[in-house]
Backbone of each chain as ProteinMPNN parsed JSONL, in Angstrom:
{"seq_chain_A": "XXXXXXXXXXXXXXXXXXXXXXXXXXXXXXXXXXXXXXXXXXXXXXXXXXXXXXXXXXXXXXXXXXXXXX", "coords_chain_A": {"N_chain_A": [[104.277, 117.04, 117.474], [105.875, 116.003, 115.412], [107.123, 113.611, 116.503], [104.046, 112.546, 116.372], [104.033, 111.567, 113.576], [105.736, 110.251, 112.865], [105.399, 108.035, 114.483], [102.806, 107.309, 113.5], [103.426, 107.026, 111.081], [104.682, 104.863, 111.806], [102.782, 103.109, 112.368], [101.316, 102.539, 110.391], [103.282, 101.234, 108.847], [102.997, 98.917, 110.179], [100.216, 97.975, 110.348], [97.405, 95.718, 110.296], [95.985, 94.199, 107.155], [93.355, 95.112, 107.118], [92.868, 97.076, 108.216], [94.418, 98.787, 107.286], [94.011, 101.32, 105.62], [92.354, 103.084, 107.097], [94.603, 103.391, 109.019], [96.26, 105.048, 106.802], [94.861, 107.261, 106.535], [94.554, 108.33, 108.907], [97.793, 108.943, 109.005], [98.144, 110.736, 106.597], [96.116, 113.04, 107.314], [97.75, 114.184, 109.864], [99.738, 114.648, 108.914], [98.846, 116.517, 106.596], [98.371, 118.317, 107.98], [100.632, 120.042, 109.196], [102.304, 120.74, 106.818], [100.097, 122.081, 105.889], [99.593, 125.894, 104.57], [102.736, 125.572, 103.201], [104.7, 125.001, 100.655], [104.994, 122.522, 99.844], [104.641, 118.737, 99.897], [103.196, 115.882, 100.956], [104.506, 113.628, 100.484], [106.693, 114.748, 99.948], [107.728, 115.745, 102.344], [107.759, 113.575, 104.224], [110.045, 112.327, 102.94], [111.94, 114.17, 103.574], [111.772, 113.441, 106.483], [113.452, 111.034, 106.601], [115.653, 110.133, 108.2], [115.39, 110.22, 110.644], [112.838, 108.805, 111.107], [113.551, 106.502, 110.274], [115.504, 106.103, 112.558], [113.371, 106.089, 114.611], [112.318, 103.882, 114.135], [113.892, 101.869, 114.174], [114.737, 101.656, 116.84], [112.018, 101.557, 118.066], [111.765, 98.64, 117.177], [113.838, 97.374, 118.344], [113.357, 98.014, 120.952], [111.296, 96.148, 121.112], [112.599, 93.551, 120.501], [114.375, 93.184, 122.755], [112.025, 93.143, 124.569], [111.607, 90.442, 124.116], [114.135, 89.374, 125.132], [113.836, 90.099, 127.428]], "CA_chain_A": [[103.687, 116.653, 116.19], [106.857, 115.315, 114.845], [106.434, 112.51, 117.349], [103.225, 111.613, 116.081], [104.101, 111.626, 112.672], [106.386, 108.764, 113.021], [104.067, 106.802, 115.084], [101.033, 106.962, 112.694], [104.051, 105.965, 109.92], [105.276, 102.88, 112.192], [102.111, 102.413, 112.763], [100.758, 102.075, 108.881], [104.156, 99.677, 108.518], [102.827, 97.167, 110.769], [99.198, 97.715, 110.526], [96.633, 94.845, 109.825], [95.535, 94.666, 105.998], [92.174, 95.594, 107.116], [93.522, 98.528, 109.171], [95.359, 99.86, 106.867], [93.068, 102.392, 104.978], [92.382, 104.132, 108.481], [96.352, 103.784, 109.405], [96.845, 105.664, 106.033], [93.952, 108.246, 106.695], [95.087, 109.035, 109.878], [99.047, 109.66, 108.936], [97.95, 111.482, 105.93], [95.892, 113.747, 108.14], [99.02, 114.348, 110.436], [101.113, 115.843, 107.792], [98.484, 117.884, 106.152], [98.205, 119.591, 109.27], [101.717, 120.341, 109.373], [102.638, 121.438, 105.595], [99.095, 124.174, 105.112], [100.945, 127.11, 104.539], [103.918, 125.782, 102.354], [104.467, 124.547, 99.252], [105.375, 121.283, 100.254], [103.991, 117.397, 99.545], [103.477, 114.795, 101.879], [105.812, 113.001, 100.084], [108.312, 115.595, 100.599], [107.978, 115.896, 104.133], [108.025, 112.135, 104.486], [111.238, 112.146, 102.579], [113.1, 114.333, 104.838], [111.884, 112.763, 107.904], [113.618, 109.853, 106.468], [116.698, 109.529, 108.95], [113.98, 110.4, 111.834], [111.957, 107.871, 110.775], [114.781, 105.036, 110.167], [115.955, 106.066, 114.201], [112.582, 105.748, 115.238], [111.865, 102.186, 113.767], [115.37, 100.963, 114.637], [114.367, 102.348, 118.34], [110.65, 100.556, 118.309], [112.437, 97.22, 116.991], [114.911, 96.798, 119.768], [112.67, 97.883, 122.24], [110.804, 94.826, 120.849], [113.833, 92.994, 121.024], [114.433, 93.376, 124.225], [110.993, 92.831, 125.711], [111.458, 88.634, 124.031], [114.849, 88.019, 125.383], [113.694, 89.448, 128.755]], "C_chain_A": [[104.623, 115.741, 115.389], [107.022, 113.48, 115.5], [105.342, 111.709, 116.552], [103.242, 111.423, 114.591], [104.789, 110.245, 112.255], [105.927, 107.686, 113.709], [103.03, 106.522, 114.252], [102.65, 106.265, 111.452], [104.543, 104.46, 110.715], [103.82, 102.176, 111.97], [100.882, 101.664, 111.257], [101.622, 100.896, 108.787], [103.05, 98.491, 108.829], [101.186, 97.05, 110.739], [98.659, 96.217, 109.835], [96.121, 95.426, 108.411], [94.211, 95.761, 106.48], [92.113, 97.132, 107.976], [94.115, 99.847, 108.508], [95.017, 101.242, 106.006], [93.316, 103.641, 106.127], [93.728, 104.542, 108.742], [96.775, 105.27, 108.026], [96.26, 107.407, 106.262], [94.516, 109.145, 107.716], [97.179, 109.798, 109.16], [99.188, 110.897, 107.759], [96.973, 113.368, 106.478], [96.711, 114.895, 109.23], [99.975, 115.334, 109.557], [100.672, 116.474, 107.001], [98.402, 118.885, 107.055], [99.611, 120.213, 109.334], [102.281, 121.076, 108.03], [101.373, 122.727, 105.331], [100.55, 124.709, 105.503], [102.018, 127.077, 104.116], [103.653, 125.378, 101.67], [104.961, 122.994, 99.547], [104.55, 119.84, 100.504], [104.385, 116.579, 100.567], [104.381, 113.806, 101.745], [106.894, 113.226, 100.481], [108.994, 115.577, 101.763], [108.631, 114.426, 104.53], [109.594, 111.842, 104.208], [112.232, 112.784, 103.506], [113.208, 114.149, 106.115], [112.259, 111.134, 107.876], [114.63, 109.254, 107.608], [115.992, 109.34, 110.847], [113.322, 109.075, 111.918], [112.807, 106.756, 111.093], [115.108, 105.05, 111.995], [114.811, 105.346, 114.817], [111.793, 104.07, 115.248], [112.395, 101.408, 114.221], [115.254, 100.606, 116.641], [112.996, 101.19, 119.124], [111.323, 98.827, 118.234], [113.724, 96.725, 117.961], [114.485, 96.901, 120.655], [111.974, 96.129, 122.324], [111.272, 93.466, 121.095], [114.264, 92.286, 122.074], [113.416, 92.928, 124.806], [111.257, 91.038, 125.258], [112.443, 88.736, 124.475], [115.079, 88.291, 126.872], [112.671, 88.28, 129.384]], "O_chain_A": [[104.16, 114.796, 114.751], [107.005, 112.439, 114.843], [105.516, 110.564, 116.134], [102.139, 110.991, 114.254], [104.369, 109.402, 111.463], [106.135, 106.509, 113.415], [102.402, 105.467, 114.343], [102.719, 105.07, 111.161], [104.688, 103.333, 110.241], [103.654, 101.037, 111.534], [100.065, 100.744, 111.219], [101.156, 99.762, 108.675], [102.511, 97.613, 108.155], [100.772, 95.958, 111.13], [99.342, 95.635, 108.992], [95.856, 96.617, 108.25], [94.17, 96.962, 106.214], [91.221, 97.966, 108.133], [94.261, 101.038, 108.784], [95.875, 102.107, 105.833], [94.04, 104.636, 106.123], [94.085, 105.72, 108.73], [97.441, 106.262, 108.323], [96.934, 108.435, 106.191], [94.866, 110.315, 107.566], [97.489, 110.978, 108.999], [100.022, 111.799, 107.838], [97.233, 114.489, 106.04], [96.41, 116.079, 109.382], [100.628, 116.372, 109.667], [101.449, 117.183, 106.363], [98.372, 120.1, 106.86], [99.43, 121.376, 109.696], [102.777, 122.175, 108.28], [101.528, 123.838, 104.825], [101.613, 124.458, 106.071], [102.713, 128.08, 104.279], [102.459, 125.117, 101.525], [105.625, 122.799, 98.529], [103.737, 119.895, 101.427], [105.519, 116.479, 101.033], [104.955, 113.213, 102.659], [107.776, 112.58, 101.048], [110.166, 115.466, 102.122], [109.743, 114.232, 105.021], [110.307, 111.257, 105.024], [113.134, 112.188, 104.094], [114.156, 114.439, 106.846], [111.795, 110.242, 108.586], [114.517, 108.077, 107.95], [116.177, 108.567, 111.788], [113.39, 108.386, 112.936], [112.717, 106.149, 112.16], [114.929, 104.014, 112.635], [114.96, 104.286, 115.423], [111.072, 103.441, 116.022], [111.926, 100.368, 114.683], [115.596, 99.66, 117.35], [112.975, 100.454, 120.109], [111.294, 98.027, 119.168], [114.294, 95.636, 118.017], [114.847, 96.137, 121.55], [112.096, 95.261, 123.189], [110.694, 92.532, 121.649], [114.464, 91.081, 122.224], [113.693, 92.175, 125.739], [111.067, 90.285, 126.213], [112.47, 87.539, 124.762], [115.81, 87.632, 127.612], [112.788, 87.923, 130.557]]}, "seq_chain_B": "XXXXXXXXXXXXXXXXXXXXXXXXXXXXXXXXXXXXXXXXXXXXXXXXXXXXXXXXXXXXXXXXXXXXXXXXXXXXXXXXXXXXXXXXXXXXXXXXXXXXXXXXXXXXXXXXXXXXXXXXXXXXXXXXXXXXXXXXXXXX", "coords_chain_B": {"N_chain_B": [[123.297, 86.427, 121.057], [124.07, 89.381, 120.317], [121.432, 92.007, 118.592], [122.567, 93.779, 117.131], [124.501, 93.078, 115.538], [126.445, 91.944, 113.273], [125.428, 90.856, 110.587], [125.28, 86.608, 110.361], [126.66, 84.426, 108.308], [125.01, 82.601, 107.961], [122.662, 84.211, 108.027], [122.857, 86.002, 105.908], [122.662, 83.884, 103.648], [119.995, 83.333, 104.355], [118.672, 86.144, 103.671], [119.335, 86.015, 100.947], [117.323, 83.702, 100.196], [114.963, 84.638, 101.188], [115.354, 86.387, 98.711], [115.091, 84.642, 96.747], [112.483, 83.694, 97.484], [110.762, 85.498, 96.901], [110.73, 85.864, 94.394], [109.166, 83.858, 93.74], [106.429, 84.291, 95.312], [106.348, 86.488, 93.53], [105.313, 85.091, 90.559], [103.734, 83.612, 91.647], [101.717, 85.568, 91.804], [101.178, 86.603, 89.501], [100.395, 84.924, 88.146], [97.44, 84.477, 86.801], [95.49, 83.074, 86.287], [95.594, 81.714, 89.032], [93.351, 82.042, 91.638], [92.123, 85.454, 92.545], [92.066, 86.02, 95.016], [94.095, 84.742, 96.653], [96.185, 85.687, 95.147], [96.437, 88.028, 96.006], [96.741, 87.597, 98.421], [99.317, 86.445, 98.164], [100.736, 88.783, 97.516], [100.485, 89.997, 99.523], [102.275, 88.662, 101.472], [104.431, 88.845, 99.849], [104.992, 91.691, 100.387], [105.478, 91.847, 103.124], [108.119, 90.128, 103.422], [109.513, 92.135, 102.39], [109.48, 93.87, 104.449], [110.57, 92.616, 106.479], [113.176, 92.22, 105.396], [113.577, 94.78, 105.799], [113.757, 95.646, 108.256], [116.156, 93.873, 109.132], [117.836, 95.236, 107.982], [117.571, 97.329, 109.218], [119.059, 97.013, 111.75], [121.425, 96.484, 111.491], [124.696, 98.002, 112.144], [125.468, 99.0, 109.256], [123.705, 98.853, 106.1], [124.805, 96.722, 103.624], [125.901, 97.184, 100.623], [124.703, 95.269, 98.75], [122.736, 94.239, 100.502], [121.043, 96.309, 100.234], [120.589, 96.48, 97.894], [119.265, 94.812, 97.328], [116.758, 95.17, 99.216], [115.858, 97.048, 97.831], [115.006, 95.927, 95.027], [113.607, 94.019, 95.509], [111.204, 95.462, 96.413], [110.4, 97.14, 94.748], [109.181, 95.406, 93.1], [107.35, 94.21, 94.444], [105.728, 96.436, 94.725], [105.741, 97.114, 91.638], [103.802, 94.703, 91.317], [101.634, 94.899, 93.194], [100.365, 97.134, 91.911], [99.539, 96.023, 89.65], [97.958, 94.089, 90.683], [95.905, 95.787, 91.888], [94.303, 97.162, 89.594], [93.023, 95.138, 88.745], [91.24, 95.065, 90.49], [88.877, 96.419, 90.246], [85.948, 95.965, 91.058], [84.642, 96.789, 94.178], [83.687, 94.57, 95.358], [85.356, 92.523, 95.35], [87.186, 91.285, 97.002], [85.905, 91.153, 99.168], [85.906, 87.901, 100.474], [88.263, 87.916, 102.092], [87.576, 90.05, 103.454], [88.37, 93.1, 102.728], [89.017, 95.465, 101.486], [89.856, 97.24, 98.244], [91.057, 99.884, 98.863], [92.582, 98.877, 100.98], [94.493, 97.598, 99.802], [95.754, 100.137, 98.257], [96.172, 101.476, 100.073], [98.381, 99.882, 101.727], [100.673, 99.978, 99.118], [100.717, 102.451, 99.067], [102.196, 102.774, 101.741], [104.553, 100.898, 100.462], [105.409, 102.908, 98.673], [106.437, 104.938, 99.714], [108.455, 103.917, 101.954], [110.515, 103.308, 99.456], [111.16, 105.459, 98.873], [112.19, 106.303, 100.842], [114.696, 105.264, 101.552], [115.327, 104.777, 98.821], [116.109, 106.956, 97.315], [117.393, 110.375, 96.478], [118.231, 112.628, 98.385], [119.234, 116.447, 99.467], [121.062, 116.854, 102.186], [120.861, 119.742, 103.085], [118.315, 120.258, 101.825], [117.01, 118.725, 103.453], [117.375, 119.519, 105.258], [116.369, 122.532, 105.465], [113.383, 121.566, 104.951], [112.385, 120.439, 107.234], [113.05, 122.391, 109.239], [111.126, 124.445, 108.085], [108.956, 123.408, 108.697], [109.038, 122.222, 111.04], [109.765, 123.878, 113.041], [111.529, 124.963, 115.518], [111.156, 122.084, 116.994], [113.046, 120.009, 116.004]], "CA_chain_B": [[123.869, 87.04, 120.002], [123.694, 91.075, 119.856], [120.675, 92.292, 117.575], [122.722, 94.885, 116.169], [125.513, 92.6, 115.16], [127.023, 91.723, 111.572], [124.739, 89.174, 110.189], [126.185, 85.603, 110.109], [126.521, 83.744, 106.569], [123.597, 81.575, 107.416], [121.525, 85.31, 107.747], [122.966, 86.348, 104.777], [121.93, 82.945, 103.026], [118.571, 83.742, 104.565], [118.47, 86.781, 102.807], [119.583, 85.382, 99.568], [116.781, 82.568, 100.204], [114.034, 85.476, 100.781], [115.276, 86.851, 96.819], [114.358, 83.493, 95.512], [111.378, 83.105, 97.984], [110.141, 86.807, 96.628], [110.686, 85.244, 92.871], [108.093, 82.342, 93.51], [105.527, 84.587, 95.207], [105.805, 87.121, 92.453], [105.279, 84.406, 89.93], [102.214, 83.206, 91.941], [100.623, 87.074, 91.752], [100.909, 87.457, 87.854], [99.315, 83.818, 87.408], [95.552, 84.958, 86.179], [95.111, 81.276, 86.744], [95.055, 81.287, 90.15], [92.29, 83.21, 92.582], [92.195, 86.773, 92.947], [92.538, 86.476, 96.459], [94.937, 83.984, 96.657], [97.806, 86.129, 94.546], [96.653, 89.147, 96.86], [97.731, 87.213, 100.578], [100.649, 86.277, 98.383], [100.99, 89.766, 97.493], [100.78, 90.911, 101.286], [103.47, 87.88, 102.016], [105.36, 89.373, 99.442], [105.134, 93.256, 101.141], [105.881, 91.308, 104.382], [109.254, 89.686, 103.296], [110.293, 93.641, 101.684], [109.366, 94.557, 105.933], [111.565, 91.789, 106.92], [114.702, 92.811, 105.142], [114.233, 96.586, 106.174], [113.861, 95.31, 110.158], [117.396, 93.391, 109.468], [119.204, 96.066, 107.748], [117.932, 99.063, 110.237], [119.645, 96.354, 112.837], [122.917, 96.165, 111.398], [125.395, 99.349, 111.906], [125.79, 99.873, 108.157], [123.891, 98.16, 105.038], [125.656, 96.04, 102.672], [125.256, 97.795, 99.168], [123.973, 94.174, 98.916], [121.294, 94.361, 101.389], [119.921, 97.851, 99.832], [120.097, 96.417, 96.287], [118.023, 93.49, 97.475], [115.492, 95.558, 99.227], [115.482, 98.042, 96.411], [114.368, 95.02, 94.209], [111.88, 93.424, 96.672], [110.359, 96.826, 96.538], [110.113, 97.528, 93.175], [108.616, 93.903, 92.709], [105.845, 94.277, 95.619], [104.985, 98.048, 94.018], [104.951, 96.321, 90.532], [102.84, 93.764, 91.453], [100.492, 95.378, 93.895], [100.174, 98.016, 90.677], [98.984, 95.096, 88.623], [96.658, 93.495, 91.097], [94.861, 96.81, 91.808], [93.662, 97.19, 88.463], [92.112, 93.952, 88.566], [90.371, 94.944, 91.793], [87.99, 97.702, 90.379], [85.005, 95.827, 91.746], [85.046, 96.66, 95.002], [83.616, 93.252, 96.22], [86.619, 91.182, 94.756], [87.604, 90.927, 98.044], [85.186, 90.706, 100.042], [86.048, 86.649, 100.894], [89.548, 88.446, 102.948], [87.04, 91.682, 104.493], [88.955, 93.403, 102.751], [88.378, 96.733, 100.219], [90.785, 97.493, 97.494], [91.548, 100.541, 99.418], [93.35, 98.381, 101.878], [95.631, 97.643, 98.526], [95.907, 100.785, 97.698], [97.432, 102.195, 101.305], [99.826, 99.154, 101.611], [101.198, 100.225, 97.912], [101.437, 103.723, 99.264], [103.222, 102.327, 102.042], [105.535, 100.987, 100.109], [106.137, 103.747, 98.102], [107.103, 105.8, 101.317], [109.885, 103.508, 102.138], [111.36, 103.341, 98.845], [111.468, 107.238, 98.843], [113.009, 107.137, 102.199], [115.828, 104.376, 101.362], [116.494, 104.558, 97.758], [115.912, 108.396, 96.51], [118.281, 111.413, 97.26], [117.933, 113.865, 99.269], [120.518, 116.439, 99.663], [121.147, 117.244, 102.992], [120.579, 121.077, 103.167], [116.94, 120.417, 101.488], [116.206, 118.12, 104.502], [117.42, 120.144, 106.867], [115.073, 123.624, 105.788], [112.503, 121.084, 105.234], [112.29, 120.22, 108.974], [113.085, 123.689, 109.998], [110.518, 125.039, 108.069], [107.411, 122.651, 109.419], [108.807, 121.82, 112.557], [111.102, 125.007, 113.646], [112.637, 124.044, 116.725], [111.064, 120.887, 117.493], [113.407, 118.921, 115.074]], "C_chain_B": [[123.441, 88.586, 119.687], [123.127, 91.589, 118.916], [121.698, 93.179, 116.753], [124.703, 94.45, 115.667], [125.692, 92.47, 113.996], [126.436, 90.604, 111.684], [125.734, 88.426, 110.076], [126.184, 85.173, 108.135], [125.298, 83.256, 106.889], [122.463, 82.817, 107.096], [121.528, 85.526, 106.557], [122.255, 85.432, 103.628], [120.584, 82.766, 103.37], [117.696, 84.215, 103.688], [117.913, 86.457, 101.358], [118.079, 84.44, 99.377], [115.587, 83.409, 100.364], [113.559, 86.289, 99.184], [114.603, 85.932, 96.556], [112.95, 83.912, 95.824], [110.384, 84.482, 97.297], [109.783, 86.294, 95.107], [109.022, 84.453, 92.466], [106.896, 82.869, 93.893], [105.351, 86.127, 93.799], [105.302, 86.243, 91.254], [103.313, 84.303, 90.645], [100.963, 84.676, 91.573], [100.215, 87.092, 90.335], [100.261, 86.265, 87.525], [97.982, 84.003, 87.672], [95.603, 83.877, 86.497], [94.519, 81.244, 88.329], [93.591, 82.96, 90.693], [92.491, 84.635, 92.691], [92.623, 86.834, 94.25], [93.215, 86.35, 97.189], [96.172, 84.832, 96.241], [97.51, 87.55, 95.901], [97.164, 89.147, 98.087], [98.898, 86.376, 99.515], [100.835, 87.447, 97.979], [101.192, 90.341, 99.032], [101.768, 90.606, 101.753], [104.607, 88.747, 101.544], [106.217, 91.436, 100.209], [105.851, 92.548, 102.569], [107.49, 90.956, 104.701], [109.918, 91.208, 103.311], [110.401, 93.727, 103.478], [110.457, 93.702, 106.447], [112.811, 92.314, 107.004], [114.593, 94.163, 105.403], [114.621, 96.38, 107.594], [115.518, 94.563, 109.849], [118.238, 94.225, 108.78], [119.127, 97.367, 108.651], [118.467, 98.385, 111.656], [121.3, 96.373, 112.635], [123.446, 98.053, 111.766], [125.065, 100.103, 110.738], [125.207, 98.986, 107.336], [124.59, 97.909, 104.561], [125.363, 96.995, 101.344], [124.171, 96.144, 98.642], [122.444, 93.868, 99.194], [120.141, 95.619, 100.824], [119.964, 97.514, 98.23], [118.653, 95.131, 96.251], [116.538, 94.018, 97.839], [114.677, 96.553, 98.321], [114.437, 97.162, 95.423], [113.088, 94.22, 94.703], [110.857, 94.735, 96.458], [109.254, 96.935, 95.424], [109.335, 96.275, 92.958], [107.472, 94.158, 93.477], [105.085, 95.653, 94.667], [104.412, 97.527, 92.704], [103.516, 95.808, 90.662], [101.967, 94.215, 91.94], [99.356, 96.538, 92.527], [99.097, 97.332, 90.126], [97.625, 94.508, 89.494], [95.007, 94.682, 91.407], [93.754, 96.985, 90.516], [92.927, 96.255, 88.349], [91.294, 94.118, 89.809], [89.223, 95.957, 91.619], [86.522, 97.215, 90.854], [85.45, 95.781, 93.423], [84.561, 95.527, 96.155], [84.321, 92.115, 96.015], [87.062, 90.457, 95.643], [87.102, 90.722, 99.511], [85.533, 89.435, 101.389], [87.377, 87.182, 102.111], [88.93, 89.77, 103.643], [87.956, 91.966, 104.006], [88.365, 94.339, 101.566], [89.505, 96.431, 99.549], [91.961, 98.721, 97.886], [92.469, 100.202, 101.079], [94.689, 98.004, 101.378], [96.742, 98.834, 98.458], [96.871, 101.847, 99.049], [98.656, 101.041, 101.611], [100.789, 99.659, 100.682], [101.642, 101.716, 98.738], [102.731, 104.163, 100.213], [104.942, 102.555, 101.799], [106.448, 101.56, 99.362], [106.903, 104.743, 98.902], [108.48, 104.924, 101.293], [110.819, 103.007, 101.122], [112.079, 104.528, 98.324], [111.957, 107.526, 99.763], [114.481, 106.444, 102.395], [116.382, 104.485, 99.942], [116.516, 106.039, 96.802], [116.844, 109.403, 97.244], [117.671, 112.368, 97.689], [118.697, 114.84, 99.429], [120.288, 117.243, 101.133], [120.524, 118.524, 103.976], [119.103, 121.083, 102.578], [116.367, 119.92, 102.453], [116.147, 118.91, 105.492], [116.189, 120.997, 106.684], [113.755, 123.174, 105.391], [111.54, 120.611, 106.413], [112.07, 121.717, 109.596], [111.629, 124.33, 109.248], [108.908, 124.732, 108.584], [107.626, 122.235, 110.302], [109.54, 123.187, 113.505], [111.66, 124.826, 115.005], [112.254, 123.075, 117.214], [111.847, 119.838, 117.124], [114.914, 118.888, 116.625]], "O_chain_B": [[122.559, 88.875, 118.878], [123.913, 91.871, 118.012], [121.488, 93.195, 115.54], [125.691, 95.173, 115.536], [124.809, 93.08, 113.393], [126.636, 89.651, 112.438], [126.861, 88.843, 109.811], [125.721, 85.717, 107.132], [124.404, 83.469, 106.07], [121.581, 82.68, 106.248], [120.498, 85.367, 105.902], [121.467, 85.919, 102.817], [119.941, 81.998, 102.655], [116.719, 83.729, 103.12], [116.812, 86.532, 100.813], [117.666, 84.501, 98.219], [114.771, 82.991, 99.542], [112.49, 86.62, 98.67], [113.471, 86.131, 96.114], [112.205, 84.369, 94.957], [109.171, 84.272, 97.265], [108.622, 86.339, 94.702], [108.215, 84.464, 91.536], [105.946, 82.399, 93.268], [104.28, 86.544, 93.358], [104.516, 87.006, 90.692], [102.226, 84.731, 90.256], [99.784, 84.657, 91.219], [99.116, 87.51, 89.968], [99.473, 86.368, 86.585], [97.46, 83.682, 88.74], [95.996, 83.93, 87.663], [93.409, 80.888, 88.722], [93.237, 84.076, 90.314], [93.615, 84.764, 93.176], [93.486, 87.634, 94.609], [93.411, 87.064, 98.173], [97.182, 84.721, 96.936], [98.45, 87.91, 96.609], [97.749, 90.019, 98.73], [99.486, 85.508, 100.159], [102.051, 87.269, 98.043], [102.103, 91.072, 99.42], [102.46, 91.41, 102.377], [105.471, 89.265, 102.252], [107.315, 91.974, 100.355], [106.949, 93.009, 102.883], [108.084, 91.275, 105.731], [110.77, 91.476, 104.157], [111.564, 93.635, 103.87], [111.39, 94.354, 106.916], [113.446, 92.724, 107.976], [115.623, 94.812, 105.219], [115.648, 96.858, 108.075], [116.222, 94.958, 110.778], [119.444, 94.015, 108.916], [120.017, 98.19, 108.864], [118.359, 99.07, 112.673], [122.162, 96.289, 113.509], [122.725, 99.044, 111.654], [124.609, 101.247, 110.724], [125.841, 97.933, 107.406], [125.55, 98.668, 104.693], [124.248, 97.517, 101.352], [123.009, 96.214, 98.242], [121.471, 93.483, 98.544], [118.925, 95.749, 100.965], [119.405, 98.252, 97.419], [117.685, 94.811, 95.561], [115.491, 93.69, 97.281], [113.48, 96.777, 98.141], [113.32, 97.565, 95.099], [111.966, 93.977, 94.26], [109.64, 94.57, 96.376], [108.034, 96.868, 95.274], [108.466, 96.67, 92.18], [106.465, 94.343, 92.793], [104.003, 95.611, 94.081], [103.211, 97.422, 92.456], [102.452, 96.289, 90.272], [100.995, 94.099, 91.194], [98.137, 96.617, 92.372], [97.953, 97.782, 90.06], [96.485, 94.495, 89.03], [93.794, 94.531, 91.254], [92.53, 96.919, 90.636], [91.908, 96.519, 87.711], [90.616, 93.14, 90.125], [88.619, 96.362, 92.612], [85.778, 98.17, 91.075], [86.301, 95.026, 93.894], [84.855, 95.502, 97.35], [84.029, 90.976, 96.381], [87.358, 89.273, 95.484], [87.629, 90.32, 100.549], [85.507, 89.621, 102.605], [87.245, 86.585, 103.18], [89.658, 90.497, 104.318], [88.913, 91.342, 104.464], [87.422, 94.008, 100.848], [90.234, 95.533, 99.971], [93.144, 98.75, 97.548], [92.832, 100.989, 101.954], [95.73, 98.003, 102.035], [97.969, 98.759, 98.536], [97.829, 102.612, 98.934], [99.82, 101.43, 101.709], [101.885, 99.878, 101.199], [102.822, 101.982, 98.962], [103.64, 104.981, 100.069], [105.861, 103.276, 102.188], [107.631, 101.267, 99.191], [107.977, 105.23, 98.548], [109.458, 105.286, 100.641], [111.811, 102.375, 101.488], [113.106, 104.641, 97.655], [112.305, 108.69, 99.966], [115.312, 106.891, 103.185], [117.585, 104.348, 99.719], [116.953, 106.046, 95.652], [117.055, 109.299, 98.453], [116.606, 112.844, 97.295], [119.676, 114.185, 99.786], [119.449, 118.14, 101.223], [119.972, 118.459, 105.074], [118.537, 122.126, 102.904], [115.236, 120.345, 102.687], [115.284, 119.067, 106.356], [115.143, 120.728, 107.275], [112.864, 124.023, 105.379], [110.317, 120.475, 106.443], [111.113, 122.08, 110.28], [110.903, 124.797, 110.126], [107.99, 125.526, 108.784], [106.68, 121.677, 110.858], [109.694, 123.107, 114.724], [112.71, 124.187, 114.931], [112.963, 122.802, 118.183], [111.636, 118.746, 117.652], [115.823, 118.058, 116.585]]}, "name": "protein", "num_of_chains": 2, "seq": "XXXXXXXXXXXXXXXXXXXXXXXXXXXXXXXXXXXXXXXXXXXXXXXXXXXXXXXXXXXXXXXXXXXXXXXXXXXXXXXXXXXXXXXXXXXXXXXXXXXXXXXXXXXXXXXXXXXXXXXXXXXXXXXXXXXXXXXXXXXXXXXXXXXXXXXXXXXXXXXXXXXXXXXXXXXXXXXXXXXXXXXXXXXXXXXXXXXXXXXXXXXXXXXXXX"}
C-alpha cells in the first residue's frame, strides 16, 4: 500500500491538466484507506511520507535518466 | 556529465533565469486584461517551472539553502496565483476552450500544496516515524 501511495503521488506530479482531478481522486482514495481508524489527515500522512516520497521521485527521475542516455 | 552532480554556474544561472522567468509569468496571471485561459496555461507553465526546480534539487546530493529558498518562493507564487485564478473560475465553463474543469485547478493547487508541506514544513522526526508505524506497521 505504501508503494502505491507514492505512485498515485508521482503520478498526480506529472499528470496531464485534464487528468489531474482523477490522479487526485485516486491518491486521495489510497490514503483514506489507510488512515480509517486513526486520527490522522491526509495531509499528515503525506507529510511523513515525505523522505519516502523525495527517494521515490529521485529513484523514478534517474531511472528516466538513464533510459535517454542509453 | 553525472545527473547527480553539483550543478555548473551556467545551471545555477538557469535557475536564477527561471526566478525572473516565474516573475513575468506571474505578472501575466494577475493581468485581468488578458484571457482567462491564457493566464491559466501560464499558470500551469508557472506550476511546471516550481516541478523543474524540485527534479534538479532531488538530483543534487544536498540543496543549496538557495535552491530551497527559490523553490519555496516559486511555490508560494504558483499557490498564490492558482488561489486567485480559481475564484475567477466559478463558472464551470470558463474553461471549457482548454477541456478543462476548474477542478483540474483545484487538484494541481492541491498538488502543490503537498510538496510545499513535504519540503518546507517541519516535521520532527519521532512524529514521522509513529506516523508510519502506526498506518503502515512493518511495511515501512
Amino acid at each position: 500500500m505504501l508503494e502505491s501511495i507514492l505512485r498515485a503521488q508521482f503520478d498526480l506530479d506529472y499528470a496531464e491538466p485534464k487528468d489531474l482531478p482523477v490522479s487526485l481522486e485516486r491518491l486521495n482514495a489510497l490514503l483514506d484507506q489507510v488512515i480509517v481508524g486513526t486520527h490522522l489527515t491526509r495531509r499528515e500522512l503525506l507529510s511523513a511520507l515525505r523522505d519516502r516520497y523525495k527517494e521515490h521521485k529521485r529513484a523514478q527521475l534517474l531511472a528516466e535518466a538513464r533510459r535517454h542516455t542509453v | 556529465m553525472n545527473v547527480v552532480d553539483s550543478p555548473s554556474a551556467p545551471a545555477r544561472e538557469r535557475w536564477r533565469t527561471a526566478g525572473r522567468f516565474a516573475d513575468v509569468l506571474e505578472a501575466e496571471i494577475k493581468t485581468r486584461r488578458n484571457p482567462l485561459v491564457a493566464r491559466v496555461v501560464s499558470w500551469f507553465n508557472l506550476c511546471r517551472l516550481c516541478q523543474d526546480l524540485e527534479e534538479q534539487m532531488l538530483l543534487l546530493p544536498a540543496p543549496s539553502p538557495d535552491d530551497l529558498q527559490l523553490h519555496r518562493s516559486l511555490l508560494s507564487q504558483a499557490i498564490a496565483a492558482g488561489e486567485g485564478l480559481l475564484l475567477e473560475c466559478a463558472d464551470a465553463a470558463s474553461l471549457g476552450s482548454l477541456n478543462l474543469t476548474p477542478s483540474a485547478l483545484e487538484a494541481r493547487l492541491e498538488s502543490l500544496r503537498i510538496t510545499f508541506e513535504q519540503w518546507h514544513t517541519e516535521m520532527k522526526p519521532a512524529r514521522q516515524e509513529a506516523i508510519l508505524r502506526e498506518v503502515f506497521g512493518g511495511e515501512t
